[in-house]
C-alpha positions as CSV (number, residue, x, y, z in Angstrom):
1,X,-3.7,-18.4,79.4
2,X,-2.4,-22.0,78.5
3,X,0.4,-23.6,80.3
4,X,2.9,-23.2,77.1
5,X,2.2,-19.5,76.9
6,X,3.0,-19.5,80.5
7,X,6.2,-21.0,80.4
8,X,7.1,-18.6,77.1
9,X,7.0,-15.9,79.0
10,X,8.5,-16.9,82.3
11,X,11.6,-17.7,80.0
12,X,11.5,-14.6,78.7
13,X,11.5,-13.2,82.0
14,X,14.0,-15.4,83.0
15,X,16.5,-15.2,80.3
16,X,16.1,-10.7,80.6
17,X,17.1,-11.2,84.4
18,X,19.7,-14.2,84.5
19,X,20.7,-14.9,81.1
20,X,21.0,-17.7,78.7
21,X,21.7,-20.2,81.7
22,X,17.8,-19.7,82.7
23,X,16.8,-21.2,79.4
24,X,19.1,-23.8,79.3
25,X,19.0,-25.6,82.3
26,X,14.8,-25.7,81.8
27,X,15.0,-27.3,78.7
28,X,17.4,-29.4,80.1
29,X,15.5,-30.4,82.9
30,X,12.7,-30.7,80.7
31,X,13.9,-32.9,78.3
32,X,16.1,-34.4,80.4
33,X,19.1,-34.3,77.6
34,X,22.5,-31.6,76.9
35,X,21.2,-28.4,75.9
36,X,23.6,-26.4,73.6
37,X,22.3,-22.9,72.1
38,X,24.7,-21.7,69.5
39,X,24.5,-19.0,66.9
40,X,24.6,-19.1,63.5
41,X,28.4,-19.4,63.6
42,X,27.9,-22.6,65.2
43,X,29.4,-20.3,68.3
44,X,28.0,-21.7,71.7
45,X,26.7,-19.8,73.9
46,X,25.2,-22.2,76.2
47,X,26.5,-23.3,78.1
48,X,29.5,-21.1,78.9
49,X,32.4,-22.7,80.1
50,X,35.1,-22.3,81.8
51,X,37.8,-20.4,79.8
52,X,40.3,-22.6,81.7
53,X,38.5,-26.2,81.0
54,X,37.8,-25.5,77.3
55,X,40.0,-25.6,74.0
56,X,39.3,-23.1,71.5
57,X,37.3,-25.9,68.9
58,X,35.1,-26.5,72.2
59,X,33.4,-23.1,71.9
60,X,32.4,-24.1,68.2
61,X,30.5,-26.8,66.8
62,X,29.7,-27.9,62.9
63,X,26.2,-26.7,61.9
64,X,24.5,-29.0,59.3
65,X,24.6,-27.3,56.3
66,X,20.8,-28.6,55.2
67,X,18.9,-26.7,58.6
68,X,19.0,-23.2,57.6
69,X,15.6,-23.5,55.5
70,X,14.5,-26.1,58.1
71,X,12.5,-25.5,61.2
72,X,14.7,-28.5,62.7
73,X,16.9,-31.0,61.8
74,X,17.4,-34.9,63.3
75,X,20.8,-35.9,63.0
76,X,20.7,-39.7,63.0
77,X,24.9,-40.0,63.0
78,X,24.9,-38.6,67.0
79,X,21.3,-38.3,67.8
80,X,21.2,-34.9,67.8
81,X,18.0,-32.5,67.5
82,X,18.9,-28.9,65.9
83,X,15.9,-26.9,66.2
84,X,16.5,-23.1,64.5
85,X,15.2,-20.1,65.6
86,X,14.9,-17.2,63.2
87,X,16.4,-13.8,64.2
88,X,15.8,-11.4,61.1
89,X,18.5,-11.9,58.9
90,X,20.2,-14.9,61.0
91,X,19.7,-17.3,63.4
92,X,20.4,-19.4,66.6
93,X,20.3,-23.0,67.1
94,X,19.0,-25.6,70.3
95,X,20.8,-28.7,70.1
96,X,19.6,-31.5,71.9
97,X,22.4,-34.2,72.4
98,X,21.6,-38.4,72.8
99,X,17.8,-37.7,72.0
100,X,16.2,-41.1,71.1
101,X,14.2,-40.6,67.6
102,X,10.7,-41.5,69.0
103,X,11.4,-38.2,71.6
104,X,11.4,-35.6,68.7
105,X,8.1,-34.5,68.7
106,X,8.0,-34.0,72.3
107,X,11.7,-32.4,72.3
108,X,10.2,-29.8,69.3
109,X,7.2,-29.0,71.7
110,X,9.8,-28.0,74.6
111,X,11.7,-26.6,72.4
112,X,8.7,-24.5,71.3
113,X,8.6,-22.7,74.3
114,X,12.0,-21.5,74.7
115,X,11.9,-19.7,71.0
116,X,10.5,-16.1,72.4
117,X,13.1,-15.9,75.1
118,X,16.3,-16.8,72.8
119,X,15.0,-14.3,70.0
120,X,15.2,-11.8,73.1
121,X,18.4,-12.8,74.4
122,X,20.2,-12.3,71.1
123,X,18.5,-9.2,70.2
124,X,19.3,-7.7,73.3
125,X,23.1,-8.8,72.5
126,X,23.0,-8.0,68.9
127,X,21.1,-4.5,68.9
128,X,23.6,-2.9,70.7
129,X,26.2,-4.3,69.5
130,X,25.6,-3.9,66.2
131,X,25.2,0.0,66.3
132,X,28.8,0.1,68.1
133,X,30.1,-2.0,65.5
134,X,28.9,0.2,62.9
135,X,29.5,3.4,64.5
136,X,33.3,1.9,65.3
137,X,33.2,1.6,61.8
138,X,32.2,5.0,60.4
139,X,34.7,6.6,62.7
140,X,37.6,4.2,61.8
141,X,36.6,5.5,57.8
142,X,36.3,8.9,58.9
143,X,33.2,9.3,57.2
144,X,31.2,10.1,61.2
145,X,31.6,13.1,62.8
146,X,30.3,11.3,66.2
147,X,33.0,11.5,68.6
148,X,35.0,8.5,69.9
149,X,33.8,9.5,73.8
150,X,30.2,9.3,72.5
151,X,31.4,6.0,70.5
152,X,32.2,4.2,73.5
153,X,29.0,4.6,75.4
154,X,27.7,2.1,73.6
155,X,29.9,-0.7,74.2
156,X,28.6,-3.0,76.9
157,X,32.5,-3.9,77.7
158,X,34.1,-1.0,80.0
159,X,36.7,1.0,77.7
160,X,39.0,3.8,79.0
161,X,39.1,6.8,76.7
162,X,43.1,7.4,77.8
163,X,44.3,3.9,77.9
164,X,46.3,3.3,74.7
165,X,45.1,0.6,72.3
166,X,46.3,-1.7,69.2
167,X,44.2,-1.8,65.6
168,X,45.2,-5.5,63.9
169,X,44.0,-6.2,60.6
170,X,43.2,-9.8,59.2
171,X,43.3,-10.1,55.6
172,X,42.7,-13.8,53.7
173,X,44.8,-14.5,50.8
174,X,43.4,-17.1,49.3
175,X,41.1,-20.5,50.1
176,X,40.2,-23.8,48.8
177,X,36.7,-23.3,49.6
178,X,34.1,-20.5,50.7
179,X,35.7,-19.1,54.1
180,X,32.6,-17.6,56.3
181,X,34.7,-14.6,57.8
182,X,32.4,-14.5,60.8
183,X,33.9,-17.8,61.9
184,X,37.1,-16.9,61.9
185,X,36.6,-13.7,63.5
186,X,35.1,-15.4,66.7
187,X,37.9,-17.6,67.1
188,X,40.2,-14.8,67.3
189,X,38.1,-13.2,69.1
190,X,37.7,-16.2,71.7
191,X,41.6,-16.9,71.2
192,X,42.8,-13.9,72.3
193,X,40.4,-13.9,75.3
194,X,41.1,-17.1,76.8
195,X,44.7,-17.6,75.5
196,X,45.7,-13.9,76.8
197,X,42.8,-12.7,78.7
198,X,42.3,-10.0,76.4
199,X,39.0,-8.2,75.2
200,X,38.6,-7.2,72.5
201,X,36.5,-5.5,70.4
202,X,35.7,-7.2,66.5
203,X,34.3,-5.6,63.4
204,X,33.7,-7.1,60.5
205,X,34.8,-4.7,57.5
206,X,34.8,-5.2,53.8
207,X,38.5,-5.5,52.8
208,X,39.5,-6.5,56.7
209,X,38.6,-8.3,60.0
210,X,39.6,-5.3,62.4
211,X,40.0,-6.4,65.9
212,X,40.5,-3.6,68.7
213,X,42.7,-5.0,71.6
214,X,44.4,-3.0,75.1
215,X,48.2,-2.5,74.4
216,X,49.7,-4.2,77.5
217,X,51.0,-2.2,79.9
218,X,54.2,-2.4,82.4
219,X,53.5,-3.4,85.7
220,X,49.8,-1.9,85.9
221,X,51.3,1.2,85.0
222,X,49.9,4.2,82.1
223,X,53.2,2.9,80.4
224,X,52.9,0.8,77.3
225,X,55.5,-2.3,76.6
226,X,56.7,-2.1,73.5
227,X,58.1,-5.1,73.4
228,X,55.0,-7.4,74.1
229,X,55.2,-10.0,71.8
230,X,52.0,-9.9,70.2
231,X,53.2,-10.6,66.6
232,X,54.3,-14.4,68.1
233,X,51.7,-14.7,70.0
234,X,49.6,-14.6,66.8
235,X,51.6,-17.0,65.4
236,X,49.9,-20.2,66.9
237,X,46.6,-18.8,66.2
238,X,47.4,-17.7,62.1
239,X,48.6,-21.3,61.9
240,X,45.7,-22.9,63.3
241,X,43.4,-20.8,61.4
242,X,45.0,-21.6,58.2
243,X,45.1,-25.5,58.9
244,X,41.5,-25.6,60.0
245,X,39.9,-23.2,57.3
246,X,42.8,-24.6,54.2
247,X,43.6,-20.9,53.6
248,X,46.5,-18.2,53.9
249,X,46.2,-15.1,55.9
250,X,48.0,-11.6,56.4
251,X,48.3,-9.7,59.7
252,X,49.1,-6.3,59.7
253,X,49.5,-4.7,63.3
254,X,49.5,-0.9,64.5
255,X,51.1,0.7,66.9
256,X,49.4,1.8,70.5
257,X,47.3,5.2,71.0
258,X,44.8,6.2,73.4
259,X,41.3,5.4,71.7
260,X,41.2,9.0,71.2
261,X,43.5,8.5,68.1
262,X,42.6,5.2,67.2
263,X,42.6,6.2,63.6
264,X,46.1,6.4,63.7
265,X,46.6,3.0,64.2
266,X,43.8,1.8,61.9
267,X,46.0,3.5,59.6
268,X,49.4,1.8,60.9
269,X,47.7,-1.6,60.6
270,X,46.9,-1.2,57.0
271,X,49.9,0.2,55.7
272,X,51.3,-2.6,57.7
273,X,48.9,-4.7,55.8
274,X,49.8,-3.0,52.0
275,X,53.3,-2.3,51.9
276,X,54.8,-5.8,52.1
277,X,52.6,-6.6,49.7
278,X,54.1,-4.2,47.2
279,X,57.5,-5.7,47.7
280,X,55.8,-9.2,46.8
281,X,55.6,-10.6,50.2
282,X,52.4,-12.7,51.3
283,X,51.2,-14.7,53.8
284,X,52.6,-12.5,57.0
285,X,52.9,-11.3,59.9
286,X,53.7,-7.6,60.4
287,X,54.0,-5.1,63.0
288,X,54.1,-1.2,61.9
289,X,56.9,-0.4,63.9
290,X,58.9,-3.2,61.9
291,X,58.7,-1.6,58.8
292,X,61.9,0.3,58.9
293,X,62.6,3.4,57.4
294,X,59.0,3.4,56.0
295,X,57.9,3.1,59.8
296,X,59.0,6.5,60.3
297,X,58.1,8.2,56.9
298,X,54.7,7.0,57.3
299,X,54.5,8.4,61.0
300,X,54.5,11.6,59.1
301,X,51.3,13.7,57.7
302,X,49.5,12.4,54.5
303,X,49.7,16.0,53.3
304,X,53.3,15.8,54.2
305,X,53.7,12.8,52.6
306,X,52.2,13.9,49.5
307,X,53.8,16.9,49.0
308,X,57.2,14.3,49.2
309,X,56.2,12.2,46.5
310,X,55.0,15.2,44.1
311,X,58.1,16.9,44.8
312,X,59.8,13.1,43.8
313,X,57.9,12.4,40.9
314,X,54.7,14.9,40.4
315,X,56.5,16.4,36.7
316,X,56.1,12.9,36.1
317,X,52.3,12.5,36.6
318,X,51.6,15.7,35.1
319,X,53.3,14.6,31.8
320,X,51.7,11.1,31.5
321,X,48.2,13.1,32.3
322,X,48.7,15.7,29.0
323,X,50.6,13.1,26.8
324,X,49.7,9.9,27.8
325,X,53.4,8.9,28.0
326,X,53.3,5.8,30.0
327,X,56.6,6.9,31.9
328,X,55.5,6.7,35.5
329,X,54.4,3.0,34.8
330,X,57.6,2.6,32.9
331,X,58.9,4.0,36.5
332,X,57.6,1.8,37.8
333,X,58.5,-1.3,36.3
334,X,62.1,-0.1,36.0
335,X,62.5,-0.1,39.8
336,X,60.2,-3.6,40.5
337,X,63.1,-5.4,38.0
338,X,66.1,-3.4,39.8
339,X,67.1,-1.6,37.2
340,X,67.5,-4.0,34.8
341,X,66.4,-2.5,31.3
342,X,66.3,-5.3,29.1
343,X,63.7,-7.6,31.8
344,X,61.9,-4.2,32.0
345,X,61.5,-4.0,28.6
346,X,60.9,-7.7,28.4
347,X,57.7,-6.9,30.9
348,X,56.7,-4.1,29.2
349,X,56.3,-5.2,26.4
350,X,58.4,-2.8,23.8
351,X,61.3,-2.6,21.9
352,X,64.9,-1.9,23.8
353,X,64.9,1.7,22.1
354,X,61.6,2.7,23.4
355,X,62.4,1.8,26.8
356,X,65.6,3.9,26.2
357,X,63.9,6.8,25.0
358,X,61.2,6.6,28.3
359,X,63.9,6.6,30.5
360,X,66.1,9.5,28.7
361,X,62.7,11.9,28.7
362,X,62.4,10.5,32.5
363,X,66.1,11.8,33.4
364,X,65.2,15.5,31.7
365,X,62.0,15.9,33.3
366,X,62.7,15.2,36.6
367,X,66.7,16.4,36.0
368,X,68.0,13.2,37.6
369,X,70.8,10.4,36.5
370,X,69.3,6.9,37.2
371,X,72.6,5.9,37.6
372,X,72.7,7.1,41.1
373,X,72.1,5.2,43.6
374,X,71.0,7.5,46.2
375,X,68.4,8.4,43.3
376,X,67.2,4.8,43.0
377,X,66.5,4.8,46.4
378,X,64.6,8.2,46.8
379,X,62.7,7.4,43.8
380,X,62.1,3.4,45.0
381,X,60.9,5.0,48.6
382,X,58.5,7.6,46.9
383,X,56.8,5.7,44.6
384,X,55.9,2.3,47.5
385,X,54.7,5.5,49.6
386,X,52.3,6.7,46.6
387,X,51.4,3.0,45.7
388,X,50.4,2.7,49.4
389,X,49.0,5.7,50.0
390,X,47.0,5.0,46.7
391,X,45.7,1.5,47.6
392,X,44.3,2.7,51.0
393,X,41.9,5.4,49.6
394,X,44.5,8.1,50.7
395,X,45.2,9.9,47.7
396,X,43.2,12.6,46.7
């Protein structure tokens, strides 16, 4: 067996037993230069440092954008070696650091060796990982029938089945460029962990980045602390994130439960998450619990909750479904321009008259006065309960 083929698999070894650090200090005392190994985030994870030494940007660095199709890359600016190592569908990164150009081809031959044992180190990682993440997933969607006890098992990061827990969903509003959401999931990831000690499991879903945290509890007691600021604590992060990426973000935060009923605050986050946006906020931050009166009408039973807003308005549905009669959108838009028929109108599109007559057949149907304030109100808080429950896949 040659000597390379030797040293491949005593990294391999090596990196199963001990780690990245095994593989990173060889090639660094083999080539005698700073060893980073990073994914394809540009996340390092080699060497790991000292959450107390580090700022958040020093756990990231900025990939060239012309090595993904390369085997490696010489970056003349620094003098810095990326050689790529393919894992599947991604891939990891050796960066060399002050590497003279006439060492490259000896660096790449070093380098060479170390490519079996990082493939293994991140599958190892990633395999795992991976199926949690997806089976997190399914559960969270209710379309797995796996229990959450089973769930857990997988997760290489102890989790309590009793201790309560916190769902927080990150939504970008818009960007002045391409936004990899990967990124900015590991810095909250990493900003939660070293600016509050917190781990927390990440999952990357279509419409959100979900991040499972621990609620914190009083004094190392079973007893939650509802007032634990985590809404400003995410303040400093959302602004950083949207200075360094030139974007806008939403937050929407649930309330604690043991992971037993995580669902329920899944569910909490994105109503948290939908309902603000209805009344035409953006860009926010917003706890579940804040949400007022909706706070508590939403703690209720989506059966429950739909039986409210057909007793409210169901004549309503029925009659635009046979007729086509346009008067729940008409509804609608009444309530979005308080009340004001002519802007309504205006929006709408018709005459004054038309409006008039919507509004009249809306009265008889539902035998209501829409002068009546206590009416606006019912019929405002029913139909932002249907719109919600409509946007989050709730409705059926």
């Amino acid at each position: 067996m040659s000597q390379v083929l030797k040293d491949a698999y005593q990294l391999v070894d090596g990196v199963l037993e001990q780690g990245l650090p095994f593989v990173g200090s060889y090639l660094e005392k083999r080539i005698r230069r700073p060893i980073l190994i990073t994914d394809d985030k540009g996340q390092i994870h080699y060497p790991d440092a000292a959450d107390d030494l580090y700022e958040l940007d020093d756990m990231f660095i900025q990939l060239p954008t012309n090595i993904p199709n390369n085997k490696y890359f010489y970056q003349e600016a620094d003098k810095s070696l990326y050689y790529r190592v393919g894992l599947g569908g991604s891939s990891a990164y050796v960066v060399a650091r002050s590497l003279p150009a006439e060492m490259i081809g000896q660096a790449v031959c070093v380098l060479m060796e170390s490519k079996l044992a990082i493939k293994c180190y991140f599958a190892k990682i990633n395999k795992r990982k991976n199926e949690f993440e997806a089976q997190i997933a399914e559960y969270l969607s209710f379309k797995s029938n796996v229990s959450m006890t089973d769930i857990i098992q997988l997760s290489e990061k102890p989790l309590d089945i009793n201790r309560p827990y916190v769902v927080l969903l990150l939504q970008l509003e818009e960007a002045s460029q391409v936004v990899d959401r990967r990124i900015i999931r590991s810095y909250l990831h990493e900003y939660l962990k070293r600016q509050k000690g917190i781990e927390v499991i990440s999952i990357l879903l279509p419409e959100y980045l979900t991040f499972i945290m621990p609620a914190h509890l009083k004094n190392n007691s079973l007893e939650v602390d509802l007032l634990w600021p985590i809404a400003d604590d995410l303040l400093k992060y959302k602004e950083i994130i949207e200075t360094r990426f030139n974007t806008r973000i939403a937050l929407g935060i649930g309330s604690p439960y043991p992971l037993s009923e995580l669902c329920r605050s899944y569910n909490e986050a994105r109503i948290a998450l939908t309902l603000p946006r209805l009344m035409g906020k953006d860009n926010f931050i917003q706890k579940f619990t804040d949400l007022g009166v909706f706070a508590f009408i939403f703690s209720k039973d989506t059966e429950v909750l739909k039986e409210y807003c057909l007793k409210t308005f169901g004549k309503l549905l029925e009659e635009d479904k046979k007729k086509n009669s346009e008067l729940m959108p008409t509804l609608r838009s009444l309530i979005e321009n308080n009340f004001n028929r002519k802007t309504t109108a205006d929006r709408l599109f018709i005459h004054i008259n038309t409006l008039h007559y919507r509004l009249a057949k809306i009265e008889q149907i539902l035998d209501i006065d829409l002068s009546r304030i206590d009416i606006r109100l019912g019929l405002f808080t029913a139909i932002k309960v249907y719109d919600t429950l409509q946007f989050n896949g709730l409705w059926t």
